[in-house]
C-alpha positions as CSV (number, residue, x, y, z in Angstrom):
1,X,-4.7,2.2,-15.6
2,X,-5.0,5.2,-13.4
3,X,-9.2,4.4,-12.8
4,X,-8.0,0.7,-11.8
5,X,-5.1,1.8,-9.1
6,X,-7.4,4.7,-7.7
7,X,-10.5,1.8,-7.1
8,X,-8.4,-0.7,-5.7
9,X,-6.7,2.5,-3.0
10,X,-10.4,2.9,-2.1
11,X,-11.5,-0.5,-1.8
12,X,-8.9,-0.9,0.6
13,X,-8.7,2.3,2.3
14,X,-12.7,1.9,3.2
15,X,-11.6,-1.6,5.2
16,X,-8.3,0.2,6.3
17,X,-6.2,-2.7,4.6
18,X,-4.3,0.3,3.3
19,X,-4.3,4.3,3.3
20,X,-3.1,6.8,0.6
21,X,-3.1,10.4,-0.5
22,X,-1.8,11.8,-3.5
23,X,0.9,14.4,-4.0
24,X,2.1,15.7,-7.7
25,X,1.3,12.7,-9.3
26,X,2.8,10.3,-6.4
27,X,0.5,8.0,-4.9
28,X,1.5,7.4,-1.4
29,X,0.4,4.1,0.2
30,X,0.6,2.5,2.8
31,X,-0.6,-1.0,3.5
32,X,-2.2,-1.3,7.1
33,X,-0.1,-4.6,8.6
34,X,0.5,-3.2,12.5
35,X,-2.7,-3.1,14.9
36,X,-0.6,-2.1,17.8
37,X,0.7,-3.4,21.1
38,X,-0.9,-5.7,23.4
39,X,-0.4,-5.6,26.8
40,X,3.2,-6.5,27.0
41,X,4.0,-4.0,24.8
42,X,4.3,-7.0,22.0
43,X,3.6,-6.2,18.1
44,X,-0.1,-6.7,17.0
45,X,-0.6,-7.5,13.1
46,X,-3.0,-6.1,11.5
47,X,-5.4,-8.4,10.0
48,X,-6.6,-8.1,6.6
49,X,-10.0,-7.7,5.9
50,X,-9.5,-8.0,2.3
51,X,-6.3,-10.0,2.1
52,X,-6.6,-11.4,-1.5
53,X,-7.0,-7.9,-2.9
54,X,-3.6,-6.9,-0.7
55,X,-2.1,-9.6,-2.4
56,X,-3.7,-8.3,-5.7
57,X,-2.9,-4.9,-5.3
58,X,1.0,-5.7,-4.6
59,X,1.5,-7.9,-8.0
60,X,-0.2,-6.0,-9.9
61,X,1.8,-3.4,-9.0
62,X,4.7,-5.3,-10.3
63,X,3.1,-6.6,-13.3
64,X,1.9,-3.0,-14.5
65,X,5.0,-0.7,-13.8
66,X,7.2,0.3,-16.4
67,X,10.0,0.6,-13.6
68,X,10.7,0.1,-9.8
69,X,13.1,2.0,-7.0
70,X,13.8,1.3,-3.7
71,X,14.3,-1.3,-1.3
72,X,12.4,-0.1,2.0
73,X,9.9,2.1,0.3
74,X,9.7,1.0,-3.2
75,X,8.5,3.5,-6.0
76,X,6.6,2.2,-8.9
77,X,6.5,4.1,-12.0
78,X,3.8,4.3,-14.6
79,X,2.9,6.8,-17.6
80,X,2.5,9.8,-15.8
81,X,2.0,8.7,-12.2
82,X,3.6,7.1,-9.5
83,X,3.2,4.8,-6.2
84,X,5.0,4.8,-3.4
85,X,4.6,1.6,-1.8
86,X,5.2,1.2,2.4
87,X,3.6,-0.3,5.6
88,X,2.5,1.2,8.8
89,X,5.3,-1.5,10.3
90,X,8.1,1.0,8.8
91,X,6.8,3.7,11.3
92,X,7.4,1.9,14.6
C-alpha cells in the first residue's frame, strides 16, 4: 500500500499537481490548486495537469484508510504510516 501512495506522490509531484515530504512516518501533501495572482491581485487556480489522478489520489485516500482526522488538514491513517492531506490555497 505504501509502494502505491509513494508512486502516485511522484507522479504528481513531477507535474506539480501536488508536493510532499515525509516526516516520522507522516506523509505531508499538498495538492497544487493556487497559481497565483493576476494582475488585479485576483486568485489564479492552478490547473491540473493530471486531474483524474488528483481525483484518484483523493478517493483512494478514503477508500484505503483505516481512519481520518481533521477538517482543514485532514490526516489519514494506515498500518504504520500516515498522510496529511492539504492545498497550497490553505497558505494564502
Amino acid at each position: 500500500m505504501l509502494e502505491k501512495l509513494v508512486a502516485m506522490l511522484k507522479e504528481l509531484e513531477e507535474v506539480e499537481d501536488a508536493y510532499f515530504y515525509e516526516s516520522e512516518g507522516v506523509y505531508n501533501v499538498d495538492i497544487n490548486d493556487f497559481e497565483g495572482f493576476d494582475e488585479n491581485w485576483d486568485e489564479v487556480d492552478h490547473e491540473f495537469v493530471k486531474p483524474q489522478l488528483v481525483e484518484y489520489f483523493i478517493n483512494w485516500l478514503e477508500e484505503n484508510a483505516s481512519s481520518k482526522e481533521g477538517d482543514f488538514y485532514v490526516t489519514y491513517h494506515f498500518n504504520g504510516f500516515a498522510v496529511q492531506l492539504g492545498y497550497t490555497s490553505y497558505d494564502i
